[in-house]
N, CA, C and O atoms as a Maestro MAE file, in Angstrom:
{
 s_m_m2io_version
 :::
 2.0.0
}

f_m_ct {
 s_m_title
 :::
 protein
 m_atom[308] {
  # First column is atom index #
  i_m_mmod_type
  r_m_x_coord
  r_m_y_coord
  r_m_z_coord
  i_m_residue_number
  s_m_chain_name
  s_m_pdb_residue_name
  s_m_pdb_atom_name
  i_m_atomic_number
  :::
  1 25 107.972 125.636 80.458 1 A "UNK " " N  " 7
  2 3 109.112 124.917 80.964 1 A "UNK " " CA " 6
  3 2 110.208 125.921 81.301 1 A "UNK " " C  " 6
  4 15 110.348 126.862 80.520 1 A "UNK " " O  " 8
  5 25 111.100 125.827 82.499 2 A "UNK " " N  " 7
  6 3 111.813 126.371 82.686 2 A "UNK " " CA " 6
  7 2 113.300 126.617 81.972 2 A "UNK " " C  " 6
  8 15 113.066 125.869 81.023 2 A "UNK " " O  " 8
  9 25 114.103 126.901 81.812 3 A "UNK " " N  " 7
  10 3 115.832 126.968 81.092 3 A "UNK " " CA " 6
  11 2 116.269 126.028 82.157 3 A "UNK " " C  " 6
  12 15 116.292 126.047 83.388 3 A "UNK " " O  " 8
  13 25 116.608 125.198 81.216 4 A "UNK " " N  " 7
  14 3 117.435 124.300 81.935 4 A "UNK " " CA " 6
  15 2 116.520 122.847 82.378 4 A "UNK " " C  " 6
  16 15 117.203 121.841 82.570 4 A "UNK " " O  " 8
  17 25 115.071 122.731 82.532 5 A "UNK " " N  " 7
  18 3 114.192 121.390 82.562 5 A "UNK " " CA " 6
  19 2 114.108 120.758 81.330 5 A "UNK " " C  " 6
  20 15 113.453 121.379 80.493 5 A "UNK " " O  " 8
  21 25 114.700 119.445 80.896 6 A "UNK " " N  " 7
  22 3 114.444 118.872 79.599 6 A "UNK " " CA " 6
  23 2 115.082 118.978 78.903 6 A "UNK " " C  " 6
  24 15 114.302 118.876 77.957 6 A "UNK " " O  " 8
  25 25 116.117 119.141 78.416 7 A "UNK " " N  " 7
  26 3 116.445 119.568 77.631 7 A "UNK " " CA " 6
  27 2 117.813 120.720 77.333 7 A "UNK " " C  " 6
  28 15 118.014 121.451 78.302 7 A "UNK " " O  " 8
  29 25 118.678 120.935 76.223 8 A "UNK " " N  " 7
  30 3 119.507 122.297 75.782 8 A "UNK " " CA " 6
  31 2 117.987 123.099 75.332 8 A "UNK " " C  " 6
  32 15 116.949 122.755 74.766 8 A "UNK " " O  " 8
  33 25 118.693 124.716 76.119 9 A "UNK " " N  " 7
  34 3 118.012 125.612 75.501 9 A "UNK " " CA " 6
  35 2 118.495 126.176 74.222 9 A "UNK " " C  " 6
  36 15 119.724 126.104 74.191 9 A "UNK " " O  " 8
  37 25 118.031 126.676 73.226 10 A "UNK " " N  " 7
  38 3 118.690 126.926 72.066 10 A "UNK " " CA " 6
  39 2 117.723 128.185 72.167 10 A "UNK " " C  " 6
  40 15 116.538 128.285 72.488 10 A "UNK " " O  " 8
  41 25 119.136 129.542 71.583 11 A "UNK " " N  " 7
  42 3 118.424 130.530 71.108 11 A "UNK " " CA " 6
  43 2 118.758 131.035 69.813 11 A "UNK " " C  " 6
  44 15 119.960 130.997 69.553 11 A "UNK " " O  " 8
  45 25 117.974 131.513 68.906 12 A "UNK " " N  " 7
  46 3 118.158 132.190 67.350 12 A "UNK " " CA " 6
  47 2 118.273 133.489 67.407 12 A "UNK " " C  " 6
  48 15 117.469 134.272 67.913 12 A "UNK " " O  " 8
  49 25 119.502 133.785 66.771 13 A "UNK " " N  " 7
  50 3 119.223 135.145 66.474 13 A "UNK " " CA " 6
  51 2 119.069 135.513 64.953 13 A "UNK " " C  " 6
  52 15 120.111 135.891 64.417 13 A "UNK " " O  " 8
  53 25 118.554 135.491 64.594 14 A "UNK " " N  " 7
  54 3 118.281 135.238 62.938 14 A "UNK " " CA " 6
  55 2 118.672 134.188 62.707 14 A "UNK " " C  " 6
  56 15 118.343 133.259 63.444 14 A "UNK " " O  " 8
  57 25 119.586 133.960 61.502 15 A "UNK " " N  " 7
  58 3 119.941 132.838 61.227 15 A "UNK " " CA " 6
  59 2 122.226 132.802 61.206 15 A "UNK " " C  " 6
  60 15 123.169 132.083 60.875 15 A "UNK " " O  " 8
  61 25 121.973 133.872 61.698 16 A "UNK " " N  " 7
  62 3 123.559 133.876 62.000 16 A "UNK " " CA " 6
  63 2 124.007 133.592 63.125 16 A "UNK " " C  " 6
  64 15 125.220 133.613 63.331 16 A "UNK " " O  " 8
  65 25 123.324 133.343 63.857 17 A "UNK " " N  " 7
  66 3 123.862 133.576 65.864 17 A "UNK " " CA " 6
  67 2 123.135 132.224 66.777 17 A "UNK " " C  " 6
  68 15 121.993 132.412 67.197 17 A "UNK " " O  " 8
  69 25 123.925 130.659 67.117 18 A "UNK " " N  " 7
  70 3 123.010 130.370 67.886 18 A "UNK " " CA " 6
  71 2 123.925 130.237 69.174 18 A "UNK " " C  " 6
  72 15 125.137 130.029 69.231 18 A "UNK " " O  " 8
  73 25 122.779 130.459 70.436 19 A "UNK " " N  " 7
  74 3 123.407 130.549 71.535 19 A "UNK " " CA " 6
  75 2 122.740 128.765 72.148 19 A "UNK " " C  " 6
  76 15 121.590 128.434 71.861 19 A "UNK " " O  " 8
  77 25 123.594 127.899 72.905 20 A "UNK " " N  " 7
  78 3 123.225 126.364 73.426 20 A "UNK " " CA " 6
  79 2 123.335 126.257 74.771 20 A "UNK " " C  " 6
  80 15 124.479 125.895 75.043 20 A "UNK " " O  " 8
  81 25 122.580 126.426 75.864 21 A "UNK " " N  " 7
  82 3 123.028 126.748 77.063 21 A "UNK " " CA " 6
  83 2 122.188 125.420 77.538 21 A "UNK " " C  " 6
  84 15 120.962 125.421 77.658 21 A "UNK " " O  " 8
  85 25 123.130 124.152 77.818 22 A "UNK " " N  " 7
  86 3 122.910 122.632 78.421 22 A "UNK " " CA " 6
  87 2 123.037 121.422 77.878 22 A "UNK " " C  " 6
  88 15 122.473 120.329 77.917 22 A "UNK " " O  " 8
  89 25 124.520 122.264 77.034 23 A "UNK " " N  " 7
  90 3 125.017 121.113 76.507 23 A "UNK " " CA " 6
  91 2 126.548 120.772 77.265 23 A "UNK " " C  " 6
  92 15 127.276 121.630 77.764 23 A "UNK " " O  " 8
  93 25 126.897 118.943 77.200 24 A "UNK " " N  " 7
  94 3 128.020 118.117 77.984 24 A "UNK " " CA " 6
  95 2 129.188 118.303 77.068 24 A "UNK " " C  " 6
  96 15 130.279 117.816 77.362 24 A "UNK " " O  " 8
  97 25 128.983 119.069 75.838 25 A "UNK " " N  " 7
  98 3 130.259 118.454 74.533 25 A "UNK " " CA " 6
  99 2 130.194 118.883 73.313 25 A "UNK " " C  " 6
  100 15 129.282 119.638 72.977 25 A "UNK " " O  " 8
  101 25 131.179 118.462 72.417 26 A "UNK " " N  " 7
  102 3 131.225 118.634 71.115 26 A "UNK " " CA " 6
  103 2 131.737 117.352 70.895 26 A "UNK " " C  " 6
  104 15 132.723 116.755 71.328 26 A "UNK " " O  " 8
  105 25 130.748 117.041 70.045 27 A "UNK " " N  " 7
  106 3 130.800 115.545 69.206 27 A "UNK " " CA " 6
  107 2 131.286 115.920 67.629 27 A "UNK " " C  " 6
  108 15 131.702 114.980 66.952 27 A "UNK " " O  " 8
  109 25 131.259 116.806 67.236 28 A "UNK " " N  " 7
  110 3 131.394 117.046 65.951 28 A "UNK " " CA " 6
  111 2 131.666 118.149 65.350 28 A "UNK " " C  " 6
  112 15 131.192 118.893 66.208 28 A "UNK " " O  " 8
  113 25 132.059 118.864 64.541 29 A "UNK " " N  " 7
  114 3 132.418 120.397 64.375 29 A "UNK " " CA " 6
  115 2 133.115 120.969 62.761 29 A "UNK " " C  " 6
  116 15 134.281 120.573 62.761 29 A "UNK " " O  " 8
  117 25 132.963 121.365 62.073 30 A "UNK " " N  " 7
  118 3 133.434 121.851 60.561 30 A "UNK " " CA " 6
  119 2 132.790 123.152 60.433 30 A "UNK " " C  " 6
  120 15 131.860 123.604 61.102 30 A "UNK " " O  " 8
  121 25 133.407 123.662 59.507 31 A "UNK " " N  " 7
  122 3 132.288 124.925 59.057 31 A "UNK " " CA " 6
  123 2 131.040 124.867 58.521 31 A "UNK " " C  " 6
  124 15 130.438 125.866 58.126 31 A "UNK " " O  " 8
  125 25 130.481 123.405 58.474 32 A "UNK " " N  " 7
  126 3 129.136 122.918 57.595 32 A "UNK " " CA " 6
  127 2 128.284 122.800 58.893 32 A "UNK " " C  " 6
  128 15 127.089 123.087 58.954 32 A "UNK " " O  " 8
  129 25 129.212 122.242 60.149 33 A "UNK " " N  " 7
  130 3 127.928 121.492 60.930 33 A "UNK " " CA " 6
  131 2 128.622 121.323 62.646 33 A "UNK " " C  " 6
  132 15 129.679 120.810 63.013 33 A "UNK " " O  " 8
  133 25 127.681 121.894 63.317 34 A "UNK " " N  " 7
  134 3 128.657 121.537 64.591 34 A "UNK " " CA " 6
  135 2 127.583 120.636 65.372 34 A "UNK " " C  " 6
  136 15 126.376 120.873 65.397 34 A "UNK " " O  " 8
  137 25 128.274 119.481 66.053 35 A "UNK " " N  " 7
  138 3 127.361 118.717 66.843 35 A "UNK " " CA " 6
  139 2 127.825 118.352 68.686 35 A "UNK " " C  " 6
  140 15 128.876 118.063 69.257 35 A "UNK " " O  " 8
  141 25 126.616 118.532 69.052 36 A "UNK " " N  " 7
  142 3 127.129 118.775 70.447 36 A "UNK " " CA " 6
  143 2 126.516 117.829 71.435 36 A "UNK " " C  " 6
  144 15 125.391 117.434 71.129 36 A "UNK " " O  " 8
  145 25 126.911 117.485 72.306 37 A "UNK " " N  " 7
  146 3 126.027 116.652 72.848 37 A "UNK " " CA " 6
  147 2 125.059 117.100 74.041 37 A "UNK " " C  " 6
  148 15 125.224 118.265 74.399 37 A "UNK " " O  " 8
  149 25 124.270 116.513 74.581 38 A "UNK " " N  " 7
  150 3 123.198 117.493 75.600 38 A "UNK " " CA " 6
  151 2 122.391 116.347 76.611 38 A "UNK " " C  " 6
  152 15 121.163 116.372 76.696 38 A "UNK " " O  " 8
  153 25 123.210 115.355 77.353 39 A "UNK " " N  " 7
  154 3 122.225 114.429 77.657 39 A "UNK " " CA " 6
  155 2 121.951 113.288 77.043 39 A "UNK " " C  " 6
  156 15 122.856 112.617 76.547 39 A "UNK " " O  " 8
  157 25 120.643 112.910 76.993 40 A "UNK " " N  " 7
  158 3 120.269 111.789 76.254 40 A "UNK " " CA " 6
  159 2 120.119 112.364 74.821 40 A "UNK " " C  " 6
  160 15 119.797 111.667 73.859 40 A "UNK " " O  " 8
  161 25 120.403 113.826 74.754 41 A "UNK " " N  " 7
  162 3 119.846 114.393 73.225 41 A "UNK " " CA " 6
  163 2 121.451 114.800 72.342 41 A "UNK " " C  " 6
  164 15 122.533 115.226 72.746 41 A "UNK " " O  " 8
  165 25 121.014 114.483 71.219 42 A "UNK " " N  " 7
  166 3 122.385 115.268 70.201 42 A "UNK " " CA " 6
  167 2 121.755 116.156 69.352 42 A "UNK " " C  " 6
  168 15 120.692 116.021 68.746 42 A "UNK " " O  " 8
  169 25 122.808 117.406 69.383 43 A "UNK " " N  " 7
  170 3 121.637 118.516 68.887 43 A "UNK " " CA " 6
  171 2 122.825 118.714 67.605 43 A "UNK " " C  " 6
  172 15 124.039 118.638 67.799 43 A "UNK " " O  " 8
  173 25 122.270 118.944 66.465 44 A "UNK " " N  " 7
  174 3 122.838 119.082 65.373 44 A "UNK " " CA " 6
  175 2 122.880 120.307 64.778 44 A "UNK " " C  " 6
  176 15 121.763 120.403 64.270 44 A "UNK " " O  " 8
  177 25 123.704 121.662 64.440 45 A "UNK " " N  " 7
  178 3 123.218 123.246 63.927 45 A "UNK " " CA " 6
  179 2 124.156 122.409 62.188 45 A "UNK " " C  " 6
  180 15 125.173 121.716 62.201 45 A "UNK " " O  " 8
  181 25 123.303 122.844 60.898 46 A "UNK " " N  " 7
  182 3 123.962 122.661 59.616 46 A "UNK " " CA " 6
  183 2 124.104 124.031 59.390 46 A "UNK " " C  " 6
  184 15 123.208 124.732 59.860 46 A "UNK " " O  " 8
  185 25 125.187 124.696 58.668 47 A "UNK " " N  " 7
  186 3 125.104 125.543 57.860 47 A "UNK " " CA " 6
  187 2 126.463 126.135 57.171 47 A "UNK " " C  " 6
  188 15 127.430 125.376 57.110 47 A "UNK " " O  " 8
  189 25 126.527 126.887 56.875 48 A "UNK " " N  " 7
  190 3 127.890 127.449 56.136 48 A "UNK " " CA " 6
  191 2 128.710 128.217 56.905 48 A "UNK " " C  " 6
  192 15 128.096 129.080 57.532 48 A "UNK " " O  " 8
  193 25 129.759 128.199 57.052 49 A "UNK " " N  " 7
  194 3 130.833 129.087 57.698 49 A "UNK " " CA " 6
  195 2 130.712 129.178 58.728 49 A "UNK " " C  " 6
  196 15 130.920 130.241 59.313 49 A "UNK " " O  " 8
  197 25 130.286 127.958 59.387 50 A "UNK " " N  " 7
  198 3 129.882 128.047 60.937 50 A "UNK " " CA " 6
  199 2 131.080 127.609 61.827 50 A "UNK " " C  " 6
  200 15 131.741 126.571 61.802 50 A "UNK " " O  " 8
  201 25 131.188 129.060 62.876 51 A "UNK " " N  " 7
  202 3 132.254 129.157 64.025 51 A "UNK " " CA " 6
  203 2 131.774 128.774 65.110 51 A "UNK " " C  " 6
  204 15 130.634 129.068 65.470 51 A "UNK " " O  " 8
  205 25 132.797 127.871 65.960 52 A "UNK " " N  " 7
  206 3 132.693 127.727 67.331 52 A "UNK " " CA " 6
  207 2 133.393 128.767 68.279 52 A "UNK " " C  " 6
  208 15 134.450 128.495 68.848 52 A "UNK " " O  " 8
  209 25 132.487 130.461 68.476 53 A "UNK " " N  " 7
  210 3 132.921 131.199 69.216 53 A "UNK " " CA " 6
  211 2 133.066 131.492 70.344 53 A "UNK " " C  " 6
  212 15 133.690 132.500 70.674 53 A "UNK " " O  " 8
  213 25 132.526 130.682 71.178 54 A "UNK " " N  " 7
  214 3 132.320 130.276 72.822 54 A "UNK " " CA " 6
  215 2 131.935 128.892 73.181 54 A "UNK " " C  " 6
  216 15 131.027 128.137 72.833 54 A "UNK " " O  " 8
  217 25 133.056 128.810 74.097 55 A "UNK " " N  " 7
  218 3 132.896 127.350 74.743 55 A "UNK " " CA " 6
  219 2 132.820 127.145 76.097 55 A "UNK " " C  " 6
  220 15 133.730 127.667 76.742 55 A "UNK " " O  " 8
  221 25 131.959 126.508 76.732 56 A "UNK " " N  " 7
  222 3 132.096 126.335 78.369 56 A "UNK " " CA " 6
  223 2 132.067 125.210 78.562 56 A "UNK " " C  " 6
  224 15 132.330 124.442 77.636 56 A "UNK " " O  " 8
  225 25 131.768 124.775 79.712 57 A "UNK " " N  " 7
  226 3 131.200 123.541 80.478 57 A "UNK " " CA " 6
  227 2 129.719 123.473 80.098 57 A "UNK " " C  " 6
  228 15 129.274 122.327 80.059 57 A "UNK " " O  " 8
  229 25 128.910 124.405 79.827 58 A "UNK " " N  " 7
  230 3 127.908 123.720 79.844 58 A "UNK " " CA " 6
  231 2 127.145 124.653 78.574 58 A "UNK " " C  " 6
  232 15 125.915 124.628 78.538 58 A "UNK " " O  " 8
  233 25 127.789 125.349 77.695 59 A "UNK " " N  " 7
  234 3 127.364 126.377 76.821 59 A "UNK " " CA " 6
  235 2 128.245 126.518 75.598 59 A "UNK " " C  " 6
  236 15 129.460 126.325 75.557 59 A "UNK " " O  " 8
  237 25 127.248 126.975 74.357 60 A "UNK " " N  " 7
  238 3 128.241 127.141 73.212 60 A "UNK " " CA " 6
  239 2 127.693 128.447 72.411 60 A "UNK " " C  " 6
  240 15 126.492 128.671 72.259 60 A "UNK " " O  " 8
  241 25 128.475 129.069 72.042 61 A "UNK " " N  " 7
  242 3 127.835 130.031 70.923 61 A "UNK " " CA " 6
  243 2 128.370 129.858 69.505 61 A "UNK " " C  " 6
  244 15 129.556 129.775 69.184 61 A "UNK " " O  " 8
  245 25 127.400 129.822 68.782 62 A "UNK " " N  " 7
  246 3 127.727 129.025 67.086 62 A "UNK " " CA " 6
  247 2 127.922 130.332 66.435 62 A "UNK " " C  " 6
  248 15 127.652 131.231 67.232 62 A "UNK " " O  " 8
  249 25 128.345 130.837 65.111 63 A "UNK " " N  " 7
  250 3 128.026 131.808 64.110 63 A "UNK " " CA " 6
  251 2 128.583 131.244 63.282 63 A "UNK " " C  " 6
  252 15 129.337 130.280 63.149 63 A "UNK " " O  " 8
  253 25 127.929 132.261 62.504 64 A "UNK " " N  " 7
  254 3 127.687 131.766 60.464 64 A "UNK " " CA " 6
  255 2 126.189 131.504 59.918 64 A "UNK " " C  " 6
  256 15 125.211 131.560 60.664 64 A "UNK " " O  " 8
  257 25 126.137 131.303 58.968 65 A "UNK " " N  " 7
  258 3 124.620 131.067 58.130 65 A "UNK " " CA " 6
  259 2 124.128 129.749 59.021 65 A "UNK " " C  " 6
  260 15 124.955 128.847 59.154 65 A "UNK " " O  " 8
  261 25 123.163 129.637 59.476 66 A "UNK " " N  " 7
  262 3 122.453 128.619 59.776 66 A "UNK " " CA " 6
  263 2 121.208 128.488 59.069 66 A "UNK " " C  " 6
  264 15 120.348 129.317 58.771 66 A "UNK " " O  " 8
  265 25 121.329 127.063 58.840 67 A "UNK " " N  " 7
  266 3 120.866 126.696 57.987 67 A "UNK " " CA " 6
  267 2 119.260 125.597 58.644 67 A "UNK " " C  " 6
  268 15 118.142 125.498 58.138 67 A "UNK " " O  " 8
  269 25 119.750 125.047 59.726 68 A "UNK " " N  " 7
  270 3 119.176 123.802 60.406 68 A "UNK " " CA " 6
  271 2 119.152 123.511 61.634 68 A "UNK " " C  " 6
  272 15 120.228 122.914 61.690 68 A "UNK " " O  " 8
  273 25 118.784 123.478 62.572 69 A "UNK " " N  " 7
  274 3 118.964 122.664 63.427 69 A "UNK " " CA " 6
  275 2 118.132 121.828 63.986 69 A "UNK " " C  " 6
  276 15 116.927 122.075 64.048 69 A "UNK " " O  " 8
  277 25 118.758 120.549 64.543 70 A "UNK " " N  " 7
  278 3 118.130 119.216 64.961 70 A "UNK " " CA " 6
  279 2 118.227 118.476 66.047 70 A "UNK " " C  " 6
  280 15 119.354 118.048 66.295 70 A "UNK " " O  " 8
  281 25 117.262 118.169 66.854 71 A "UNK " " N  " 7
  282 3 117.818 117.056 67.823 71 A "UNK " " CA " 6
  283 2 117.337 115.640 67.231 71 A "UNK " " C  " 6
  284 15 116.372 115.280 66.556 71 A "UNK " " O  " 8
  285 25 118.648 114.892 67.891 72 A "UNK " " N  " 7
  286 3 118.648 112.878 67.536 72 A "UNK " " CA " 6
  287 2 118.590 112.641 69.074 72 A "UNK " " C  " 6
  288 15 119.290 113.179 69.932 72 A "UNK " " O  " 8
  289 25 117.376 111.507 69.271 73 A "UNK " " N  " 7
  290 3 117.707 111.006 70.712 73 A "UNK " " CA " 6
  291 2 118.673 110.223 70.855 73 A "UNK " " C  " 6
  292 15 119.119 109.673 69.848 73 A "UNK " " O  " 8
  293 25 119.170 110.002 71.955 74 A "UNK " " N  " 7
  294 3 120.589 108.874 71.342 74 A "UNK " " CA " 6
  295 2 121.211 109.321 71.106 74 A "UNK " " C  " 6
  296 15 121.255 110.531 70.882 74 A "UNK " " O  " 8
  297 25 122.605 107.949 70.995 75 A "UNK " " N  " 7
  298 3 124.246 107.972 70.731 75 A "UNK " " CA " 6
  299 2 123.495 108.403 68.612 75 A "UNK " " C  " 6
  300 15 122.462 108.208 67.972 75 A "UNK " " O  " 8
  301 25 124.655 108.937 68.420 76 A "UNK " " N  " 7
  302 3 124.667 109.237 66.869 76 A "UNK " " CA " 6
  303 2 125.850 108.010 66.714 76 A "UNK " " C  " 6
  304 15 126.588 107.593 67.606 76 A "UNK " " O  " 8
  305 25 125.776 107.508 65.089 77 A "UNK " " N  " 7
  306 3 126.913 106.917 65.011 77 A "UNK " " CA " 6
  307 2 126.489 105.359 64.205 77 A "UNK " " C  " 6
  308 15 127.366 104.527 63.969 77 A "UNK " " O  " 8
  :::
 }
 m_bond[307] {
  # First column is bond index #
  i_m_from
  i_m_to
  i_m_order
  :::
  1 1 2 1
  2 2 3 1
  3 3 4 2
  4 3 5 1
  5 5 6 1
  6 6 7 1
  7 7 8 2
  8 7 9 1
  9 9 10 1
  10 10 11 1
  11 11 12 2
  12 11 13 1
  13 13 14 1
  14 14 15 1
  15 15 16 2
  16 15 17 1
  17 17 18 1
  18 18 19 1
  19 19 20 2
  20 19 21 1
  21 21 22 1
  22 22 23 1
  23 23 24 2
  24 23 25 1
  25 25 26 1
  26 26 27 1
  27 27 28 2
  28 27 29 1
  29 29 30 1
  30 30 31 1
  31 31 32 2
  32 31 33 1
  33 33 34 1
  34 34 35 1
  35 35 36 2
  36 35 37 1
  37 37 38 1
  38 38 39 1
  39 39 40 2
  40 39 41 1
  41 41 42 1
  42 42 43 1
  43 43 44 2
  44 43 45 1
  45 45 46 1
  46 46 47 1
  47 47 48 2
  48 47 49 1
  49 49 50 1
  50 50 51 1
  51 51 52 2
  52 51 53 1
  53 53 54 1
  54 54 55 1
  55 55 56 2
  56 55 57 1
  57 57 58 1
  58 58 59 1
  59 59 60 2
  60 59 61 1
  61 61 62 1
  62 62 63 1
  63 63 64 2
  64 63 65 1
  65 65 66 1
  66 66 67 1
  67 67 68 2
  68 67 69 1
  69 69 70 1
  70 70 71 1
  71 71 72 2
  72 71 73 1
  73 73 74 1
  74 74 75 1
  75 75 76 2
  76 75 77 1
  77 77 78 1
  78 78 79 1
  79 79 80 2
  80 79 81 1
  81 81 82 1
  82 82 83 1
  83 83 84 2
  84 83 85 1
  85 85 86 1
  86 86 87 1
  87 87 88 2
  88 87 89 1
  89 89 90 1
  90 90 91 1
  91 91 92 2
  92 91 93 1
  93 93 94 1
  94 94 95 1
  95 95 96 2
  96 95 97 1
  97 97 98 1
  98 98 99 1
  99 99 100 2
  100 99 101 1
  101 101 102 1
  102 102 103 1
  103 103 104 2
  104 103 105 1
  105 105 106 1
  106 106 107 1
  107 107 108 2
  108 107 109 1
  109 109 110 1
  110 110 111 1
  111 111 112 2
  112 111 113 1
  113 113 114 1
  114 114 115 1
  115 115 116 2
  116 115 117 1
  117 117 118 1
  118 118 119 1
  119 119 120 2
  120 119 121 1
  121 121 122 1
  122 122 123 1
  123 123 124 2
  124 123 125 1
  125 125 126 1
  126 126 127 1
  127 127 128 2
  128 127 129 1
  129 129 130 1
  130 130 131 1
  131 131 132 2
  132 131 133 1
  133 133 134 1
  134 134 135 1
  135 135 136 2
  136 135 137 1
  137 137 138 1
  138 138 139 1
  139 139 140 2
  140 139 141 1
  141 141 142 1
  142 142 143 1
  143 143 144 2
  144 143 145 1
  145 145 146 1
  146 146 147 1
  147 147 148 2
  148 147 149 1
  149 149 150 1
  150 150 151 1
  151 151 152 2
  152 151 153 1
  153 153 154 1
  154 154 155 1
  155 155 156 2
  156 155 157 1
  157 157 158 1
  158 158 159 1
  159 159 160 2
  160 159 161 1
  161 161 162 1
  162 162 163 1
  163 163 164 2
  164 163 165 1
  165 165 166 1
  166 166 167 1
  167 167 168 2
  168 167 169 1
  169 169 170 1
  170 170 171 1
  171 171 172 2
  172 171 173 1
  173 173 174 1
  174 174 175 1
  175 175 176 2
  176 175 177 1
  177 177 178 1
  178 178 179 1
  179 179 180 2
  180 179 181 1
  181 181 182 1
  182 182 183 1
  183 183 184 2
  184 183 185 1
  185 185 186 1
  186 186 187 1
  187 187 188 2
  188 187 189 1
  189 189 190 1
  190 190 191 1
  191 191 192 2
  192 191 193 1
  193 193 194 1
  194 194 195 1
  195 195 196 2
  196 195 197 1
  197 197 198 1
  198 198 199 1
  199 199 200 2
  200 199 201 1
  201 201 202 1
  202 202 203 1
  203 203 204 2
  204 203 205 1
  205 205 206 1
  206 206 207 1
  207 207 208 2
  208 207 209 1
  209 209 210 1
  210 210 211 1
  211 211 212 2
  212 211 213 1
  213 213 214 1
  214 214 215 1
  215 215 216 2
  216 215 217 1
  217 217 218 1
  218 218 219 1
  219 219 220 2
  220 219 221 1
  221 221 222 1
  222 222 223 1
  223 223 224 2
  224 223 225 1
  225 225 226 1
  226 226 227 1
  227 227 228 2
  228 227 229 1
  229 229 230 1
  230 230 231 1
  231 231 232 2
  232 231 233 1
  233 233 234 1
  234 234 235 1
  235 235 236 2
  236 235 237 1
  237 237 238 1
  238 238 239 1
  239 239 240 2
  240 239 241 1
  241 241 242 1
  242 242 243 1
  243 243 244 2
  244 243 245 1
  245 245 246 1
  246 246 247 1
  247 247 248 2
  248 247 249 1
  249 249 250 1
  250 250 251 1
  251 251 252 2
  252 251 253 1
  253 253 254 1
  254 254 255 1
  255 255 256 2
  256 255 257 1
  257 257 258 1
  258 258 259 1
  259 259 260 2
  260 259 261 1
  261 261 262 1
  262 262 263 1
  263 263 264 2
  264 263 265 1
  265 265 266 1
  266 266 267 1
  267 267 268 2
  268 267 269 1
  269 269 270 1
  270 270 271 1
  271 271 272 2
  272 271 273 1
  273 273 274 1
  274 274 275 1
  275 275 276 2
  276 275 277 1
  277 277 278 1
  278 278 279 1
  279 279 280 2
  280 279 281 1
  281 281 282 1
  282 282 283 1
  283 283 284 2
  284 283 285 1
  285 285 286 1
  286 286 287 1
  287 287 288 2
  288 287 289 1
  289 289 290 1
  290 290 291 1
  291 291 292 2
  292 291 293 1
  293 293 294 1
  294 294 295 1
  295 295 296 2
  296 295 297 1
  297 297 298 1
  298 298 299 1
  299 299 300 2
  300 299 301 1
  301 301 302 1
  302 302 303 1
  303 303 304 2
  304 303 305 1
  305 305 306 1
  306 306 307 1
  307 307 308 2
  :::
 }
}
């Protein structure tokens, strides 16, 4: 599949660094958990001391311990 068909691409860089390139938003955000939206998908990163260090229109870069991440199809809520 290509970047960008289906879906946010999500990349790991260990467990400190995630990069989200095709996501519409931020639905949610603390140092535990940032949630973003992506479409019909909500993508969920859990972890500790987690920063929202880049923001675009259509991209995010997370840091801190990651712990998790998840997609929910659907509105969350």
């Amino acid at each position: 599949m290509e970047k960008g068909q289906g879906g946010p691409v999500v990349e790991l860089y260990g467990n400190r660094r995630a990069v989200v390139d095709g996501c519409d938003g931020i639905v949610d955000y603390d140092q535990e958990k940032v949630v973003l939206r992506a479409g019909r998908l909500t993508l969920e990163i859990q972890g500790e001391g987690l920063r929202l260090t880049r923001l675009t229109e259509s991209s995010a870069v997370i840091q801190g311990r990651i712990h998790q991440v998840s997609y929910v199809y659907g509105e969350r809520g």
